[in-house]
DOLUM-178438 format. One record per residue (C-alpha): residue number from 1; residue in one letter; x, y negated, z negated. Coordinates in Angstrom, 1 decimal, padded with zeros to 4 digits. Last residue first. Example, Ala and Ser with C-alpha at 12.3 -4.5 7.8 and 13.67 -1.06 7.14 Angstrom:
# residues 2
+-----+---------+--------+--------+--------+
| num | residuo |     px |     py |     pz |
+-----+---------+--------+--------+--------+
|   2 |       s |  013.7 |  001.1 | -007.1 |
|   1 |       a |  012.3 |  004.5 | -007.8 |
+-----+---------+--------+--------+--------+
END
This chain:
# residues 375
+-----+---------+--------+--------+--------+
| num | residuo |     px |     py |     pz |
+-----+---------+--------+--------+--------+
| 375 |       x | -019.6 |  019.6 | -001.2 |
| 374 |       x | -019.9 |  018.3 | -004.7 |
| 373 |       x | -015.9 |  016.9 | -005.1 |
| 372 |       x | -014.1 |  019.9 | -003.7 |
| 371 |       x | -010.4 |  020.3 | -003.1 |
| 370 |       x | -009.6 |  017.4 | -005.8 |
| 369 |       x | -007.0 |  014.7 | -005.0 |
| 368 |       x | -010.3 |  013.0 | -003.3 |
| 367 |       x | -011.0 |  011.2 | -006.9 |
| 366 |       x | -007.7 |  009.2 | -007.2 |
| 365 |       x | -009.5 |  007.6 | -010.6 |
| 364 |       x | -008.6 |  004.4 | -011.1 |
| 363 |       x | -007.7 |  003.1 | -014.7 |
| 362 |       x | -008.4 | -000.4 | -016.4 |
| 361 |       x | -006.1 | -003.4 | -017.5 |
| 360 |       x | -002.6 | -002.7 | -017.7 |
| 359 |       x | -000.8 | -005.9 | -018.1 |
| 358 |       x |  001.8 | -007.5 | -015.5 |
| 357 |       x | -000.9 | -010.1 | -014.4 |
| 356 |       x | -003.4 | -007.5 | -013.0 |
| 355 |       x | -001.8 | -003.4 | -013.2 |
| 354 |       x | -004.1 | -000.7 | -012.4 |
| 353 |       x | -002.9 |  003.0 | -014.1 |
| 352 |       x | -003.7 |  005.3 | -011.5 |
| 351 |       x | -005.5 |  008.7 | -012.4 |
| 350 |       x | -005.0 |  012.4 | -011.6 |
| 349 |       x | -001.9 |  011.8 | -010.5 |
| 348 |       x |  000.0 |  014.7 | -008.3 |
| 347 |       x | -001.5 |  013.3 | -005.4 |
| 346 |       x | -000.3 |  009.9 | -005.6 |
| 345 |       x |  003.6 |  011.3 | -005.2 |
| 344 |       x |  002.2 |  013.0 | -001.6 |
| 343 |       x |  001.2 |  009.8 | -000.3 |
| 342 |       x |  004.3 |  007.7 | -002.2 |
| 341 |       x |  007.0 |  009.1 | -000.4 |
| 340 |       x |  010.7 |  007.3 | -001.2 |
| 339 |       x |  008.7 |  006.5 | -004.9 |
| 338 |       x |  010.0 |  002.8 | -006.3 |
| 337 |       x |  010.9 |  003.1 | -009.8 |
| 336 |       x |  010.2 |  002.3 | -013.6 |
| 335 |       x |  012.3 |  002.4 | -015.7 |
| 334 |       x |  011.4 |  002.9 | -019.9 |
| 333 |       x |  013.8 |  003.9 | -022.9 |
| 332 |       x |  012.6 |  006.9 | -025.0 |
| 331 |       x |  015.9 |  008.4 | -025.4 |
| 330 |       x |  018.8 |  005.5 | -025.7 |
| 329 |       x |  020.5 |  003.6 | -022.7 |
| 328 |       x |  023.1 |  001.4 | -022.7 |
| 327 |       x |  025.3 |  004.2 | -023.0 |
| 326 |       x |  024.1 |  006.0 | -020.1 |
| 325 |       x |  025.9 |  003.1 | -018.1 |
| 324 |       x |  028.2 |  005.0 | -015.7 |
| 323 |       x |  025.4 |  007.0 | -014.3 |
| 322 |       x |  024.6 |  010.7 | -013.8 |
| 321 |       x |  020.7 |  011.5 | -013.6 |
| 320 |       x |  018.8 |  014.6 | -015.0 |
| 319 |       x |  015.0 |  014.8 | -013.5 |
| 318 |       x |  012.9 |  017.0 | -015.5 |
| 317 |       x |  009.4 |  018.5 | -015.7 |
| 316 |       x |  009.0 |  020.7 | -012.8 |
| 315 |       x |  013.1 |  020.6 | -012.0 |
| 314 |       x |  015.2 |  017.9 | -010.6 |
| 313 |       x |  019.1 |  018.5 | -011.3 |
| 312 |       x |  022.7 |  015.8 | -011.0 |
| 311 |       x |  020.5 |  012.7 | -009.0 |
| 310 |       x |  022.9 |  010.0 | -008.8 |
| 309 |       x |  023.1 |  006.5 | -010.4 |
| 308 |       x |  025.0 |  003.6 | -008.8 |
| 307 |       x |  022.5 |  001.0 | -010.2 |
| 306 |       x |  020.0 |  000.9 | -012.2 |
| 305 |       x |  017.4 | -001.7 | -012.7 |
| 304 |       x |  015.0 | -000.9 | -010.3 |
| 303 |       x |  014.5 |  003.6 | -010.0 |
| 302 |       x |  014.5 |  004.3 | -006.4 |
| 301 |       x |  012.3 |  007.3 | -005.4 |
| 300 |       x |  013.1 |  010.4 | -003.9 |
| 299 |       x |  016.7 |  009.8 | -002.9 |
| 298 |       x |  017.0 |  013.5 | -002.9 |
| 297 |       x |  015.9 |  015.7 | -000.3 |
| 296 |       x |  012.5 |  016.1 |  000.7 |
| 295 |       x |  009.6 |  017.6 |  000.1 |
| 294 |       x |  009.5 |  016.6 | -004.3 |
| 293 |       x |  007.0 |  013.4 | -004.3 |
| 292 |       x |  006.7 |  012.3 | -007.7 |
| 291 |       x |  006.3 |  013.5 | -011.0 |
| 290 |       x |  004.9 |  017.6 | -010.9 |
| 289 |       x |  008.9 |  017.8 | -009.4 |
| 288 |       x |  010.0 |  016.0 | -012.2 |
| 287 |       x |  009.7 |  012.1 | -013.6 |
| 286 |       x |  010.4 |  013.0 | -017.6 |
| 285 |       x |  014.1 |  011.6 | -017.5 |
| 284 |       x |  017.2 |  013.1 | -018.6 |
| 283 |       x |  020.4 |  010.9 | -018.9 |
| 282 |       x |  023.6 |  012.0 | -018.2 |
| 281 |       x |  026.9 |  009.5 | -018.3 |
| 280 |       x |  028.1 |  011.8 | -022.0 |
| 279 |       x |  026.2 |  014.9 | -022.5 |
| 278 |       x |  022.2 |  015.7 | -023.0 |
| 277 |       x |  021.1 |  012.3 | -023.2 |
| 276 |       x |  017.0 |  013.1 | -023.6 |
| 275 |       x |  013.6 |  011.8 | -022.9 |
| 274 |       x |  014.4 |  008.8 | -020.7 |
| 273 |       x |  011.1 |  007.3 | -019.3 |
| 272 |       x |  009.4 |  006.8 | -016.2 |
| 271 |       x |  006.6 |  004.6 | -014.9 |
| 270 |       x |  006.2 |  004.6 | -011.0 |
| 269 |       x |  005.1 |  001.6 | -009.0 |
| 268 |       x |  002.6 |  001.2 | -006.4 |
| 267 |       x |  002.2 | -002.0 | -004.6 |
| 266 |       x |  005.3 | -002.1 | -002.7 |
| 265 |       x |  004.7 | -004.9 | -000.2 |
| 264 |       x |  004.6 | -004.9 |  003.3 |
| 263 |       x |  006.1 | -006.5 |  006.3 |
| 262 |       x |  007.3 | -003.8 |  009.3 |
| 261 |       x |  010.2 | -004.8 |  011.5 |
| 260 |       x |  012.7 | -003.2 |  008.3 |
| 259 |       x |  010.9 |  000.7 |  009.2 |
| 258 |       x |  013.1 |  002.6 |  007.2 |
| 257 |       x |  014.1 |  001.5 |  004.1 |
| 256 |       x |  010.6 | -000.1 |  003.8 |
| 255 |       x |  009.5 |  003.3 |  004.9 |
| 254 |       x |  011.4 |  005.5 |  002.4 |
| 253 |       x |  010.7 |  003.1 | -000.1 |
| 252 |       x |  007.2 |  003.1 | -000.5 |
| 251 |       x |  004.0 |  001.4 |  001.3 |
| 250 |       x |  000.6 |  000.9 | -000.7 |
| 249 |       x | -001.5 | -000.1 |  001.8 |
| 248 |       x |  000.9 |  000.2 |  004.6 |
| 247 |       x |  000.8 |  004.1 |  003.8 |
| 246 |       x | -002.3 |  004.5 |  005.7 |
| 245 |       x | -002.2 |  003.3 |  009.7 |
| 244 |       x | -004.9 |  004.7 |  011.5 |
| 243 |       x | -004.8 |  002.4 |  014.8 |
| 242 |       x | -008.2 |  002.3 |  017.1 |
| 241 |       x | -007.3 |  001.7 |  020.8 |
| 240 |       x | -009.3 | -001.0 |  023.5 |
| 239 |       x | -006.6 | -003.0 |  024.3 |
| 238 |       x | -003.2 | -001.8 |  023.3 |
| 237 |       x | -000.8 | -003.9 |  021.2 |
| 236 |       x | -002.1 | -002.7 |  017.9 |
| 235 |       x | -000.7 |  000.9 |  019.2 |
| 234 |       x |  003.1 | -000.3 |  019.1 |
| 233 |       x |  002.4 | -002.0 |  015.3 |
| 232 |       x |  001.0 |  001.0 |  014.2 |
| 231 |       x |  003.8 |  003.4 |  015.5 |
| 230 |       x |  005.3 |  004.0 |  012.1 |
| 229 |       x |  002.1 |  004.4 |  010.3 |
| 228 |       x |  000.1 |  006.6 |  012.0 |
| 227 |       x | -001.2 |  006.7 |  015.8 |
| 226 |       x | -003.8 |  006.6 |  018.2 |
| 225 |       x | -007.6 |  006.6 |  018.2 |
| 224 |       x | -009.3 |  006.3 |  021.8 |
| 223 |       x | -012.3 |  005.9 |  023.1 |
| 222 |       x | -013.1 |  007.2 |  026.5 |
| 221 |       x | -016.0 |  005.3 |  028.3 |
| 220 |       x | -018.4 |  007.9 |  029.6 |
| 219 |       x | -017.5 |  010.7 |  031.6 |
| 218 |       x | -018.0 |  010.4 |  035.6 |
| 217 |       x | -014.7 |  011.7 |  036.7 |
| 216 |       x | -013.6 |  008.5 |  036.8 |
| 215 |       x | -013.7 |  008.1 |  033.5 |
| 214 |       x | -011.9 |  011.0 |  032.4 |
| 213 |       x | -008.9 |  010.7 |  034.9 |
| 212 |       x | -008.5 |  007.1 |  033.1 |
| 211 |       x | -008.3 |  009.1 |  029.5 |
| 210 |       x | -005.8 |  011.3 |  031.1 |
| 209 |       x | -003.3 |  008.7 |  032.6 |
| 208 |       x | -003.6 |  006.6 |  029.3 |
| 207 |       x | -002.2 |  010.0 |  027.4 |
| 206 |       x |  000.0 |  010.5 |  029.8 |
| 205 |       x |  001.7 |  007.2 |  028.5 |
| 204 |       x |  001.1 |  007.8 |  025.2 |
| 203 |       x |  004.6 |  009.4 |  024.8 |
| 202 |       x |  006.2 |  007.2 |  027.5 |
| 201 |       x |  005.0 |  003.7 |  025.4 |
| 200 |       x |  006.0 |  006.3 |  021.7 |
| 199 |       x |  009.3 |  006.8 |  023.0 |
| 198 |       x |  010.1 |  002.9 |  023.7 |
| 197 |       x |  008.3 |  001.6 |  020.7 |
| 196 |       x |  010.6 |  003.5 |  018.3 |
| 195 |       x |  013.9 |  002.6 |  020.6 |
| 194 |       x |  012.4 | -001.4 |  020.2 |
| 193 |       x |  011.7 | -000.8 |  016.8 |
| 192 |       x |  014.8 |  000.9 |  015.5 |
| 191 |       x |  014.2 |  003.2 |  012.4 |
| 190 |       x |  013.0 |  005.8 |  015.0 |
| 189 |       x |  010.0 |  007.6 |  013.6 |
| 188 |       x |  008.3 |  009.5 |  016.3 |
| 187 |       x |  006.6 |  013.1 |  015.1 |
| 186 |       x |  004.2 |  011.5 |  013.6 |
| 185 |       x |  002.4 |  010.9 |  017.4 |
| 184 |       x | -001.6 |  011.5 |  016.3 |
| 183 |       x | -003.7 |  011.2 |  019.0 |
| 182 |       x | -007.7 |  011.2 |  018.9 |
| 181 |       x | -009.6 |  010.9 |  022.0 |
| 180 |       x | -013.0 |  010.1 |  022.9 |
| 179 |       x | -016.6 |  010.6 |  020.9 |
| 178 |       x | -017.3 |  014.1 |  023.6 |
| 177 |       x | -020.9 |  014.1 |  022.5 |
| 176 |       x | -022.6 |  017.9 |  020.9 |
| 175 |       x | -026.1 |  018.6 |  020.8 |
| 174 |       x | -026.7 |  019.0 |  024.2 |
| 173 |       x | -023.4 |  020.8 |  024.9 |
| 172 |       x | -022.2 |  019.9 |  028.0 |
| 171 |       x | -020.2 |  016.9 |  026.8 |
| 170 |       x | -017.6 |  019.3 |  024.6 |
| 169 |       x | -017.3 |  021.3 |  028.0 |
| 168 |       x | -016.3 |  018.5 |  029.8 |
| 167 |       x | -013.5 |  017.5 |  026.9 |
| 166 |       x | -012.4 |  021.3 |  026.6 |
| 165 |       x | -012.2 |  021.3 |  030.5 |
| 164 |       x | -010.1 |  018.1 |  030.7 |
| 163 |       x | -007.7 |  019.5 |  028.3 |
| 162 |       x | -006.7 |  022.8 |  030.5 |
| 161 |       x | -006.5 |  020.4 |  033.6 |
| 160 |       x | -004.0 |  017.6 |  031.7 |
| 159 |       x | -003.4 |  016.3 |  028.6 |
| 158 |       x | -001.6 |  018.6 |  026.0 |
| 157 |       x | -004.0 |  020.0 |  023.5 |
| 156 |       x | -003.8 |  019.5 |  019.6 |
| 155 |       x | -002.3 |  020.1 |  016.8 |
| 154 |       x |  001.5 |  020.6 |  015.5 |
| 153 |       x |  003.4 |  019.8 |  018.6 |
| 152 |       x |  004.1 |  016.3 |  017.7 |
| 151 |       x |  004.6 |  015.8 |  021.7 |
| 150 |       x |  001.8 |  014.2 |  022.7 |
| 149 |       x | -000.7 |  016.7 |  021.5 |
| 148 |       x | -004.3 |  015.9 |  022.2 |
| 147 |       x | -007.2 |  016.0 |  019.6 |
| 146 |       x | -010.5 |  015.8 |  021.5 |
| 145 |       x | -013.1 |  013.2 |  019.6 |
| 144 |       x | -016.0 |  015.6 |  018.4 |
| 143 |       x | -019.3 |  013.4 |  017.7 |
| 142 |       x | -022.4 |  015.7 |  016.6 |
| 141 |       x | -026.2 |  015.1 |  016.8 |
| 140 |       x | -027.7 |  017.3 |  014.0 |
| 139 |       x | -030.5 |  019.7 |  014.6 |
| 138 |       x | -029.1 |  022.0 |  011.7 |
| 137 |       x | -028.7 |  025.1 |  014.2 |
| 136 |       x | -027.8 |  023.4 |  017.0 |
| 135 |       x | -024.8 |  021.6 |  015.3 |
| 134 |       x | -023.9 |  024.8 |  013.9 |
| 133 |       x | -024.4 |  026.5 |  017.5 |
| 132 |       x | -022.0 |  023.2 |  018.5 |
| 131 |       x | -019.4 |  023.1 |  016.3 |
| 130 |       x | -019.0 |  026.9 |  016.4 |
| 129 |       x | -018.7 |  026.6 |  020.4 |
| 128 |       x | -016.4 |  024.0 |  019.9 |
| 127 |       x | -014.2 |  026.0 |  017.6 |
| 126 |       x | -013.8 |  028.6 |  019.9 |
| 125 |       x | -012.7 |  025.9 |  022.6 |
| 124 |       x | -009.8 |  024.6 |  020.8 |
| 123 |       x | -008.4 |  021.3 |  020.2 |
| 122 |       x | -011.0 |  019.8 |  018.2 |
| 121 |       x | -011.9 |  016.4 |  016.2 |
| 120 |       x | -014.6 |  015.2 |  013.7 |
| 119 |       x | -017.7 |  013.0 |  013.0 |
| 118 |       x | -019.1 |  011.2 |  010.8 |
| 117 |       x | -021.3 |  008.0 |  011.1 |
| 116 |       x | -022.7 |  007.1 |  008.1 |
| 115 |       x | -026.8 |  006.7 |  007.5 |
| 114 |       x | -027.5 |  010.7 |  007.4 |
| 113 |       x | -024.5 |  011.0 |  004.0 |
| 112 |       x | -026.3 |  014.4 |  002.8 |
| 111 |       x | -026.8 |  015.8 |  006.3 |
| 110 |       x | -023.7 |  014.8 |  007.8 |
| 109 |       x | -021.6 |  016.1 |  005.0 |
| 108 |       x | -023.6 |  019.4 |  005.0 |
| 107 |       x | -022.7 |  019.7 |  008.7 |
| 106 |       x | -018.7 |  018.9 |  008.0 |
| 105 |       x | -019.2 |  021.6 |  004.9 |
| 104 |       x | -020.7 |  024.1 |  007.2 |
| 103 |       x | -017.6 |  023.8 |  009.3 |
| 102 |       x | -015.4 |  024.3 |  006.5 |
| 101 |       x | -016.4 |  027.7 |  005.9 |
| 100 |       x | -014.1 |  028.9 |  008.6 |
|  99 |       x | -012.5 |  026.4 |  010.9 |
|  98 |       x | -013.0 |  021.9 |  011.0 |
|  97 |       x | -010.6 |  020.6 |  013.2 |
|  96 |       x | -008.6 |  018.3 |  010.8 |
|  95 |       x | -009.0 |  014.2 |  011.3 |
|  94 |       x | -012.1 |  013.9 |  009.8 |
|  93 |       x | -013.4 |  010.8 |  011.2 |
|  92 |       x | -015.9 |  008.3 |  009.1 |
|  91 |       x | -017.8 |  005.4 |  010.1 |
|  90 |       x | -020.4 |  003.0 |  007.8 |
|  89 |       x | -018.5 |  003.3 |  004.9 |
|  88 |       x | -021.0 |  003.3 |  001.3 |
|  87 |       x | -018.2 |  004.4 | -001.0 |
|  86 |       x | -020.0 |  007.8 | -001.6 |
|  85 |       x | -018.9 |  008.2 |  002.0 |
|  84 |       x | -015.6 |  007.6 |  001.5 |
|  83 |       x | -015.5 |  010.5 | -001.3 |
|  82 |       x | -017.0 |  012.6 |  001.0 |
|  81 |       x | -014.6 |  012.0 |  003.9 |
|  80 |       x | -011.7 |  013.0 |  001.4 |
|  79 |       x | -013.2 |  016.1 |  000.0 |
|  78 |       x | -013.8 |  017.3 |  003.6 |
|  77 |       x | -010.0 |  016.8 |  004.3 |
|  76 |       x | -007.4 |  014.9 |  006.1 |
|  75 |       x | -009.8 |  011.7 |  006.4 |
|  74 |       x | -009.9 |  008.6 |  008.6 |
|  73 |       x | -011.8 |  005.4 |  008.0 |
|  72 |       x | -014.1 |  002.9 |  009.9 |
|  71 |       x | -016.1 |  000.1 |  008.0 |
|  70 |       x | -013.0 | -002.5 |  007.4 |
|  69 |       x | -014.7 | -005.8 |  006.9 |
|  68 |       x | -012.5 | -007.4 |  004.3 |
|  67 |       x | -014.2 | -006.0 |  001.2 |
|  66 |       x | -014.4 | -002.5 |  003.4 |
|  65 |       x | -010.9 | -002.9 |  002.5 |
|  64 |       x | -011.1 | -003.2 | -001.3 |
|  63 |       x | -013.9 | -001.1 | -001.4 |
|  62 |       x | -011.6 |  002.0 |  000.1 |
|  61 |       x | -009.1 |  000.9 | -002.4 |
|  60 |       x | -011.4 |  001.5 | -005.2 |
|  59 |       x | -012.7 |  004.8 | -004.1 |
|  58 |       x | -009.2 |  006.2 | -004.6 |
|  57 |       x | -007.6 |  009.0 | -001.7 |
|  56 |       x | -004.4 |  006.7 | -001.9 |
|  55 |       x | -002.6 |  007.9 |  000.9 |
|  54 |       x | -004.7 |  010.7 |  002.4 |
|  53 |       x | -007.0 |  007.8 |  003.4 |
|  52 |       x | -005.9 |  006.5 |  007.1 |
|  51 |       x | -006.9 |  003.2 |  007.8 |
|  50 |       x | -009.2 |  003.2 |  011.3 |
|  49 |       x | -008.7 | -000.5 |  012.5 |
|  48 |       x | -009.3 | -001.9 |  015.9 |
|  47 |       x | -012.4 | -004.2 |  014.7 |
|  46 |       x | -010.7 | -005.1 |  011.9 |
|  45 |       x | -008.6 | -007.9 |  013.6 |
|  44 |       x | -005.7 | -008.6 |  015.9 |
|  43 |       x | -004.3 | -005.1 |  014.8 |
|  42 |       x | -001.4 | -006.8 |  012.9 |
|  41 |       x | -003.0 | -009.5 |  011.6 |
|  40 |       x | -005.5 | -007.0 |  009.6 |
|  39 |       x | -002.8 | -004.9 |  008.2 |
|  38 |       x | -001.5 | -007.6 |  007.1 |
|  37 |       x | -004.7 | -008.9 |  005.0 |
|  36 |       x | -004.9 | -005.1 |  003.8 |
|  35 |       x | -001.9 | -005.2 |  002.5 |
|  34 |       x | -002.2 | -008.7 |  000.9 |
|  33 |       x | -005.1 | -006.7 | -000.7 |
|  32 |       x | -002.7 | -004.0 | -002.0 |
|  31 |       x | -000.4 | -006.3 | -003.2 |
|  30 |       x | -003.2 | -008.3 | -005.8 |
|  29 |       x | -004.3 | -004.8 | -006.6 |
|  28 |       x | -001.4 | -003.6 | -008.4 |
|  27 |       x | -000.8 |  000.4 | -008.7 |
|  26 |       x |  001.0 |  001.7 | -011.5 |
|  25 |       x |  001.7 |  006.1 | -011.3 |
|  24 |       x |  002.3 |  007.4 | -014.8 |
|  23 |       x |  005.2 |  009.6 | -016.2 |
|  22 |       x |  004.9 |  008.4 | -019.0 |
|  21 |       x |  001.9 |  007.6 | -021.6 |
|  20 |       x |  000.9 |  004.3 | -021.2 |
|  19 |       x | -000.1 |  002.0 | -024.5 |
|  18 |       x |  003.9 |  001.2 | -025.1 |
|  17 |       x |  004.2 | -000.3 | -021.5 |
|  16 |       x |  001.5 | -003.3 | -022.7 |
|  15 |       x |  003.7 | -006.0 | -021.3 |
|  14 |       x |  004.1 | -004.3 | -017.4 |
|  13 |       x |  007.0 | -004.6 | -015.2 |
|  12 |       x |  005.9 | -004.8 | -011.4 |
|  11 |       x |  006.5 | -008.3 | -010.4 |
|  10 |       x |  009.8 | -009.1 | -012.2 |
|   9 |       x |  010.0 | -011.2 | -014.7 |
|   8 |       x |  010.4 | -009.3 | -017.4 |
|   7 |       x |  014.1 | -008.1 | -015.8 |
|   6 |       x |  014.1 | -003.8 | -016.1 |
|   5 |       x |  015.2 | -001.5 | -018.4 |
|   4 |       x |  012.1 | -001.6 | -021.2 |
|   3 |       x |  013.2 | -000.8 | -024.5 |
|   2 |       x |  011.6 |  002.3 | -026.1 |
|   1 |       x |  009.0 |  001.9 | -029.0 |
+-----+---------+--------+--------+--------+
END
């Protein structure tokens, strides 16, 4: 059995380490649930929460909030929303305009989960028109919450004259109800808070503008849902917004590194080990590309107990590291390390390995990786 390269007493080492097969994703759900308890304190309560679920896209963690009173969520994809709605969630947005044969999924979604709320968003007036001669067809009430861009440019319309039509013409539908307004602004990620909360204020700014331009001309109360991650804190401040933060639940390196005024805990923990030594201050490790989070350049994780290592190669099945202390090491040793991206890393597992009082004591399934669950 390898030897394990980190302190025992640190918070994520497991005793039972030679039972799981490596690479492996750990989670620990005493961190997640203190999580979920910040999260909380941060929005002033659950009332203004929306958690995001591309994260962890695991029923368990999705009854670990609703646990604490969390009944709205927000999906990337079909497969997501169903598997929140299997979870018994009273309020469910999926946060993709729905095109092609997806459409008829979001309506056979509504008609198999008929006591949650689900609903989606649009930017374009095509796709309204489908929403609506689908919702017409099936009989089925509809909620679309009118994606604006506030500078992300990926989806969404700006606010203004052009948006205003799309929303009025959503309400005109009879089957159809404008929900509100959905803005996502990942495109901000200053490190510093006070620059960070600067650009998203002017960002959402017009956004505000817009919403009141709504009301007054006669809509109904405008809803709105705001933000990811970064700007969570910025949003909670708002009267009257929903925040959609998702990587506080199991946060990762890349934003504790980057985002020091936010307070959570690293509650998911990569298990690694050395598989070769193929020349003198190299060691070869079996966390590749298929491993952990591969988007963006190297760091992409941060292995604990090693220091002043560098990535040499990182290939499907191989990460070769250069470090002064290869000699301490043998093939088959253990690390375990921190991911830099850990919604994209979670998607490459199949099943998380779920860690209570440093022992390994059931598995989770990350059921929404798949494309299609029944629907």
């Amino acid at each position: 059995m390898g030897k394990i390269k980190s302190p025992d007493n640190l918070w994520f080492t497991i005793d039972n380490a030679d039972e799981i097969n490596s690479p492996a994703l750990l989670v620990y759900p005493d961190r997640i649930e203190e999580n979920i308890r910040r999260m909380v304190g941060v929005s002033g309560g659950v009332h203004s929460l929306r958690p995001h679920v591309k994260t962890h896209k695991t029923p368990e963690i999705i009854r670990l909030q609703m646990k604490y009173g969390i009944k709205k969520f927000k999906c990337a994809t079909i497969s997501e929303a169903e598997m929140v709605a299997r979870c018994g969630a009273a309020d469910i947005l999926l946060a993709i305009q729905p095109v092609g044969p997806n459409i008829a999924r979001f309506f056979q979604l509504k008609e198999e989960f008929k006591n949650c709320r689900i609903s989606c968003i649009a930017d374009s007036e095509e796709i309204v028109i489908q929403l609506y001669e689908q919702a017409r067809k099936t009989d089925k009430e509809t909620e679309v919450w009118l994606d604006i861009n506030n500078g992300m440019n990926r989806t969404g319309i700006i606010p203004g004259e052009k948006a205003a039509d799309l929303y009025k013409m959503i309400e005109s539908f009879p089957s159809l109800k404008a929900a509100g307004l959905h803005v996502y602004d990942g495109h901000i990620h200053e490190h510093d808070y006070s620059l960070r909360k600067k650009i998203c204020d002017e960002s959402f700014a017009p956004v505000s503008t817009f919403a009141e331009k709504l009301i007054k001309a006669g809509n109904r109360p405008v809803k709105i849902i705001a933000g990811g991650t970064p700007t969570f804190p910025i949003h909670a401040l708002r009267q009257g917004v929903e925040c959609s933060p998702g990587t506080t639940l199991l946060w990762d390196q890349g934003y504790s590194s980057s985002y020091t005024d936010m307070d959570f805990l690293h509650a998911a923990v990569l298990v690694t080990r050395i598989t070769s030594k193929p020349e003198k201050d190299l060691l070869c490790l079996d966390l590749g590309h298929k491993a952990v989070a591969s988007e963006m350049p190297h760091p992409r994780m941060k292995i604990t107990g090693l220091e002043n290592y560098s990535v040499v190669s990182h290939s499907e099945e191989h990460m070769v590291i250069r470090t002064t202390e290869a000699d301490k090491y043998e093939a088959g040793d253990l690390f375990y390390a921190i991911p830099w991206h850990i919604c994209p890393t979670v998607d490459r597992y199949d099943t998380l390995f779920v860690v209570n009082d440093h022992k390994v004591t059931e598995e989770w399934h990350v059921e929404a990786r798949r494309r299609k669950i029944s629907i």
